[in-house]
C-alpha positions as CSV (number, residue, x, y, z in Angstrom):
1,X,0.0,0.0,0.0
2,X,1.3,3.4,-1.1
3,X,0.1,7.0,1.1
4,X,-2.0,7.7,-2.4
5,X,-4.0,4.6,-1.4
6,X,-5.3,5.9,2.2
7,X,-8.9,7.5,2.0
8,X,-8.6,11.2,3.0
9,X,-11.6,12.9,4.8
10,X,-12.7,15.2,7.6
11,X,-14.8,14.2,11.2
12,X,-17.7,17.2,10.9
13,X,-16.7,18.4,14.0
14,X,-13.8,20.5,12.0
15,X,-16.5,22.8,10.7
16,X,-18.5,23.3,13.8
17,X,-18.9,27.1,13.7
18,X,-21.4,26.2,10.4
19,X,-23.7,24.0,12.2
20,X,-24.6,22.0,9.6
21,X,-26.4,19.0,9.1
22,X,-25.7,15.7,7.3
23,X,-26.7,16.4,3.5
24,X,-24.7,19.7,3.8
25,X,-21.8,18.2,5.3
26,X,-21.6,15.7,2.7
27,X,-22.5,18.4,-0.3
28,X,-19.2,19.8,1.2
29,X,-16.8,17.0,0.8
30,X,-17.8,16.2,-2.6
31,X,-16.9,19.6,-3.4
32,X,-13.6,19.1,-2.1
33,X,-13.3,15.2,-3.9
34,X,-13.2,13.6,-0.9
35,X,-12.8,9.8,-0.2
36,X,-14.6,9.7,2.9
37,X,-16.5,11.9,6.1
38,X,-17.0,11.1,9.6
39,X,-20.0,12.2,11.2
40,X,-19.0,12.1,14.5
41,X,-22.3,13.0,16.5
42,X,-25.9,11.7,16.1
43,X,-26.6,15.7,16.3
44,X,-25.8,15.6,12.9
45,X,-28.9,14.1,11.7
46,X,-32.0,15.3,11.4
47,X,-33.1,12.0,12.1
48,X,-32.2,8.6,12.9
49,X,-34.9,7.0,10.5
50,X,-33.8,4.3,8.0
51,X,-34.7,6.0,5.3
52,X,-32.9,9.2,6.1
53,X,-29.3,7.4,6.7
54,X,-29.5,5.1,3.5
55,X,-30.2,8.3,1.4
56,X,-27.0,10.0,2.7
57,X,-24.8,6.6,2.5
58,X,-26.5,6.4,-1.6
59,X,-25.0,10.2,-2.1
60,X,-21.6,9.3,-0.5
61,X,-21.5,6.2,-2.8
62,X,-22.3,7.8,-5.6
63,X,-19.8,9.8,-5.2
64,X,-17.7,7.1,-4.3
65,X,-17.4,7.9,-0.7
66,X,-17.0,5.8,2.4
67,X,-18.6,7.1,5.8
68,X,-17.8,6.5,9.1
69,X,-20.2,6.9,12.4
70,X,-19.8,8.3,15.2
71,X,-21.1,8.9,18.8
72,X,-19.7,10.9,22.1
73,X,-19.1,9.9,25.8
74,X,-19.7,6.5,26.9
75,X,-18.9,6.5,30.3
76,X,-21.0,6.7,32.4
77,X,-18.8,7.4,35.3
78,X,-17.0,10.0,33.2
79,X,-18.1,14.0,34.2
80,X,-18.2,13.9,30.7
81,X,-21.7,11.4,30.5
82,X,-25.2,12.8,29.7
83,X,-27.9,10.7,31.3
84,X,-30.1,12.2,28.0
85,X,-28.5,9.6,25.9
86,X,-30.4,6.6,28.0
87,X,-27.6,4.2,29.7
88,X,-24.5,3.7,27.8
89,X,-25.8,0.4,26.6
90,X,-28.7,2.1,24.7
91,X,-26.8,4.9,23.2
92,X,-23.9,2.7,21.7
93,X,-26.8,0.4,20.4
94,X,-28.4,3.4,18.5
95,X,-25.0,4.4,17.4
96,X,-23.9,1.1,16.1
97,X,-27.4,0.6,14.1
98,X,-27.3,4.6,12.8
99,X,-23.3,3.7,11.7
100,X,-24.7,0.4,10.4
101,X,-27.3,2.2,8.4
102,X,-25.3,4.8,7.1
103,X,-22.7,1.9,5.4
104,X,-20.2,2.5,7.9
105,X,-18.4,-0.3,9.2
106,X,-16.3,2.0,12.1
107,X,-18.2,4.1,14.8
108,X,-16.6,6.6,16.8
109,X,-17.3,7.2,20.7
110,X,-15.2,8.5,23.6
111,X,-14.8,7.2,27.3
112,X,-14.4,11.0,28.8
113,X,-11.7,13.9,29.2
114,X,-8.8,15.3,31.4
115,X,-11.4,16.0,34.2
116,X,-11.4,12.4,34.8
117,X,-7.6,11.9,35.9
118,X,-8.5,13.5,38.6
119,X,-10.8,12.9,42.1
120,X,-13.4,10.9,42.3
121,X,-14.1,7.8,41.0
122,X,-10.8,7.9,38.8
123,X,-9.4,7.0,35.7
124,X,-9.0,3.2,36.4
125,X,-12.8,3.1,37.7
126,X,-13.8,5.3,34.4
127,X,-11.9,2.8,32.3
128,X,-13.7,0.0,34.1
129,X,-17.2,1.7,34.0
130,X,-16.0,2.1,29.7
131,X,-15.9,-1.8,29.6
132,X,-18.7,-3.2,30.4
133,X,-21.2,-1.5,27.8
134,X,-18.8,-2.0,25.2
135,X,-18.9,-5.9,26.4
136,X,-22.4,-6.1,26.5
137,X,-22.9,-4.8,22.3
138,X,-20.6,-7.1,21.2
139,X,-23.7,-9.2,19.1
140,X,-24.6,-6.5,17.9
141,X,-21.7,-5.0,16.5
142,X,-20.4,-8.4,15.1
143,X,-23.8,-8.9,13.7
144,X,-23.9,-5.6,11.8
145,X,-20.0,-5.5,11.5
146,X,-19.6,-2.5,12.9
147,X,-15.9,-1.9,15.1
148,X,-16.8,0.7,18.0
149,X,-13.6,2.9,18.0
150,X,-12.8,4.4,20.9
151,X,-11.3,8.0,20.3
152,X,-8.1,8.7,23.2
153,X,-10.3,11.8,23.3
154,X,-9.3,15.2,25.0
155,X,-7.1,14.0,28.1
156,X,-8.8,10.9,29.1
157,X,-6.3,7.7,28.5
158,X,-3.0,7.2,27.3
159,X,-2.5,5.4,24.6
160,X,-1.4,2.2,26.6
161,X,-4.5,2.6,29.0
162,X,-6.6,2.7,25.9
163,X,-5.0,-0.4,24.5
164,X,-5.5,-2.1,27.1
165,X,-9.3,-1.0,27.8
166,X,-9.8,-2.7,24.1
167,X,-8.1,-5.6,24.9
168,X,-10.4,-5.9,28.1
169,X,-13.9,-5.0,26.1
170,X,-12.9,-7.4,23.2
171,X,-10.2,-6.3,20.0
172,X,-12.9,-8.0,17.8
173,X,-15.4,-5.8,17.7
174,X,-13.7,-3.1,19.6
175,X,-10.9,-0.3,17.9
176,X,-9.4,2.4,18.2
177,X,-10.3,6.0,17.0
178,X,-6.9,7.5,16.7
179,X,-6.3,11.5,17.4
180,X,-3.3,12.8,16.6
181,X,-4.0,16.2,19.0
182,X,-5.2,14.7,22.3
183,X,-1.5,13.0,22.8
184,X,-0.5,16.7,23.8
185,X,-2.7,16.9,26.8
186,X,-1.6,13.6,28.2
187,X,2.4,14.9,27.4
188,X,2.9,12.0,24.9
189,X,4.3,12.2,21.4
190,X,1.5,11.3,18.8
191,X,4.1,9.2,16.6
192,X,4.1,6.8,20.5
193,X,0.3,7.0,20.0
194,X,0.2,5.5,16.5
195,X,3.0,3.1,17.9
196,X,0.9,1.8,20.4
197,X,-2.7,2.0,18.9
198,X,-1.7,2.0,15.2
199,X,-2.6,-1.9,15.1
200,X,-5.9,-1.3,16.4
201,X,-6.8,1.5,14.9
202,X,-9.7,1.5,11.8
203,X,-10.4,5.7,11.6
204,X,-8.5,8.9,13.3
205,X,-8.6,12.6,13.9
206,X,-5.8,13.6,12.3
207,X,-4.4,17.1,13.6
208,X,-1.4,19.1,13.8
209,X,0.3,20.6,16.9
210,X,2.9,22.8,18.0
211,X,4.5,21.9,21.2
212,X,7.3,23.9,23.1
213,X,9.6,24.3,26.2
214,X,8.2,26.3,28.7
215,X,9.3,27.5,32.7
216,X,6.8,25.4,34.0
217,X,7.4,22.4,32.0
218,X,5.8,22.5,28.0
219,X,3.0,24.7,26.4
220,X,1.3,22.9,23.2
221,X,-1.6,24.6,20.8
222,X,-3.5,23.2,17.4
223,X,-3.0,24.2,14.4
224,X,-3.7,23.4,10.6
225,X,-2.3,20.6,9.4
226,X,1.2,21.6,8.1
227,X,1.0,24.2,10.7
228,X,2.8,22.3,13.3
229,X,6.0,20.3,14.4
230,X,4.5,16.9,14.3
231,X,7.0,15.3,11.2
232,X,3.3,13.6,9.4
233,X,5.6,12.4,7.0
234,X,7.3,9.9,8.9
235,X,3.9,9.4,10.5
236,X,2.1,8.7,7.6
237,X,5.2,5.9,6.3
238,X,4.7,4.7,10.2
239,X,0.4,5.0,9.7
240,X,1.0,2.4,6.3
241,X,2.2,-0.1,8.2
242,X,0.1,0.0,11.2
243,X,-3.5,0.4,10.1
244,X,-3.3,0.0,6.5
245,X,-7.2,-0.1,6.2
246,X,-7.9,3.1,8.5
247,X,-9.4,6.1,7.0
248,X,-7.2,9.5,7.9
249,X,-10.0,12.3,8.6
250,X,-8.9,15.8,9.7
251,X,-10.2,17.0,12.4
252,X,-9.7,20.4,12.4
253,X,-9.6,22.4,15.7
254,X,-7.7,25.7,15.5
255,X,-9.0,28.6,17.5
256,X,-7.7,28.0,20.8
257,X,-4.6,29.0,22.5
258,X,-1.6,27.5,24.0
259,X,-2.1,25.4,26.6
260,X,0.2,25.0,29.6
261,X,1.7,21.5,30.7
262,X,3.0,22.1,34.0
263,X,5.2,19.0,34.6
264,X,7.8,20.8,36.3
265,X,5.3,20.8,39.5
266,X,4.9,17.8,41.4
267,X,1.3,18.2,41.6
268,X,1.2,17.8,37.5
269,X,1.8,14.1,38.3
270,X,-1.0,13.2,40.1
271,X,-3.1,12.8,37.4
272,X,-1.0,10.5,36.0
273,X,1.1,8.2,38.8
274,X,1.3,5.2,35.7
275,X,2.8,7.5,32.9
276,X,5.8,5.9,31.5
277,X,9.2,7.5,31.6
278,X,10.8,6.1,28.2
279,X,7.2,7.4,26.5
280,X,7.3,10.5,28.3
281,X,10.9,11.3,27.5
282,X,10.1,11.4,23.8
283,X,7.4,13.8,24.3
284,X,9.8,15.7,26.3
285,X,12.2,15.8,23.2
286,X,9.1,16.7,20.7
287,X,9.1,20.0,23.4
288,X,12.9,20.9,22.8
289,X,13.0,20.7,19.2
290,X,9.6,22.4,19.1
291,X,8.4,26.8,18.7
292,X,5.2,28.2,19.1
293,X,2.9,29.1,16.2
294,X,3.7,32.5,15.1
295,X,0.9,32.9,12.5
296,X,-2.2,34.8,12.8
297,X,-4.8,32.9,14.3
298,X,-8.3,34.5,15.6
299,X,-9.0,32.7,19.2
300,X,-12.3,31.3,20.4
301,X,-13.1,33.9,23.3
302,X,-16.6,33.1,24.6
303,X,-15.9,37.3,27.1
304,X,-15.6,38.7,23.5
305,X,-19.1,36.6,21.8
306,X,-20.2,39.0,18.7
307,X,-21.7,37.5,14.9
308,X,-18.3,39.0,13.6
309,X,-16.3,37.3,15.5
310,X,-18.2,34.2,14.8
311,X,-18.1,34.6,11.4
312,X,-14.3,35.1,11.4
313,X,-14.1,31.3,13.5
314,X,-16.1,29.8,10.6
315,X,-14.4,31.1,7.6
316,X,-10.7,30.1,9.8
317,X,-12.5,26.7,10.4
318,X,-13.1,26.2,6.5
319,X,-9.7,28.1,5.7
320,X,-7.7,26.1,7.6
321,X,-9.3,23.0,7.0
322,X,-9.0,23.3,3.2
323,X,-5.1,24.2,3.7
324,X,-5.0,20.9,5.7
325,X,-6.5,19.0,2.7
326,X,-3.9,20.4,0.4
327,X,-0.9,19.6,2.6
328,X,-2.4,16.0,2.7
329,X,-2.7,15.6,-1.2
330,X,0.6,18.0,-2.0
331,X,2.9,16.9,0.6
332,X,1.6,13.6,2.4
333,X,0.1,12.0,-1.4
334,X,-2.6,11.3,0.7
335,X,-5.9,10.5,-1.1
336,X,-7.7,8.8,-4.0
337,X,-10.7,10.7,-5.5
338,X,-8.8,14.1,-6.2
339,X,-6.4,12.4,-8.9
């Protein structure tokens, strides 16, 4: 397999600020020749009805498109869980059939976030809580081959905790979702993410970061693809080998600013007492060699809410996320339906 043979696409959450629903979504990566989409919420369906889903999976075939599905938190010890969604069991069942209906043989989901490291119940009790509903699908997801991917989303797990949480629920119907921006909150180079989930892995979020020495320990920010100091060329030789059959969606999240890592303070550590010191010296390393993004960025800033300044967000959501396509097809060869 060559880089020109891995489908490129985006997860919808990239273009947020637009609010946009299914059809539109997909209207928009035809435009840009896309191989494939992600919706990564049931929000972005106007409904769940049979009907509905096949019509959107006919115009992504048609335009010779794969999908994949996609749901949030599953955890429902996380802070993260919404008791709106039923019980855990119930919303990766709607998930799974909505995926299934849609032609997508990967859905997305998430166990919680960096709030979880943290007091009470825990990150080994969230991890144990992630388990058992993703044990208790397993029929159906074998039965409608669909693999529930879990994203390491926003902080929660390591990428050896989340390994180890899909060995636990079962690595035949459970995968990997893996985001290439998240490793930065948990201080871990994403090139030892795709190491250690690349073999499970069947879709991504693929981002860009920057990541730099600072008194207190690192400070990281995202940024376009391209933007950043992640080398995606060696990560996308590495991503060949690994998960051949994953599809590489951006997900685009610029907007926000840097983000302080203090491990220089002993209190950093509490959130992580297992972190592993050969894994965290490479991350340490990415931080050396790393700078800050010096481009112009306009910054999310919910004290400074006005429709211009939301409109700025959207067009910088679409700008950037169209720049990241071109670095994937220019310098990555990444893609199929553009040639």
């Amino acid at each position: 397999m060559t880089s020109s043979q891995i489908r490129l696409g985006f997860d919808s959450y990239s273009l947020r600020g637009f609010k946009w629903k299914a059809a539109r979504l997909l209207e928009f990566a035809i435009g840009q020749k896309l191989d494939s989409i992600q919706f990564s919420s049931l929000d972005d369906f106007d409904t769940l009805e049979t009907a509905y889903l096949t019509n959107i999976k006919d115009q992504a075939s048609k335009a010779r498109m794969t999908i994949d599905g996609g749901i949030g938190c599953i955890c429902p010890a996380s802070k993260s869980w919404s008791t709106k969604n039923g019980t855990p069991e119930e919303y990766l069942a709607r998930g799974i059939r909505a995926a299934h209906a849609l032609g997508a043989t990967s859905m997305r989901c998430y166990m919680g976030a960096s709030a979880d490291r943290l007091g009470a119940p825990g990150i080994e009790a969230c991890i144990e809580a992630t388990i058992k509903p993703l044990r208790a699908v397993k029929s159906l997801a074998d039965d409608l081959n669909v693999k529930v991917a879990v994203e390491n989303h926003s902080g929660d797990m390591q990428a050896w905790e989340l390994r180890e949480l899909i060995e636990a629920a079962g690595k035949g119907h459970v995968a990997a979702n893996l985001d290439t921006g998240n490793p930065m909150w948990v201080v871990e180079d994403p090139m030892t993410t795709l190491e250690v989930l690349g073999p499970y892995t069947v879709t991504t979020h693929i981002r860009d970061s920057v990541v730099f020495e600072h008194p207190r320990g690192a400070a990281a920010q995202w940024v376009a693809l391209g933007d950043g100091v992640i080398d995606f060329k060696k990560f996308v030789a590495r991503f060949i080998e690994l998960c051949p059959h994953s599809t590489m969606q951006l997900e685009n999240i610029t907007g926000r600013p840097p983000t302080v890592l203090a491990y220089l303070e002993p209190g950093f550590w509490k959130a992580f007492p297992k972190a592993r010191a050969h894994e965290f010296a490479r991350f340490v390393e990415l931080a050396r060699t790393g700078h800050p993004y010096m481009g112009f960025m306009v910054v999310e800033d919910g004290a400074n809410k006005s429709s211009e300044n939301d409109a700025a967000l959207r067009d910088q959501q679409r700008r950037d996320l169209e720049r990241g396509f071109e670095f994937a097809r220019k310098t990555l060869d990444v893609g199929i339906n553009w040639r």
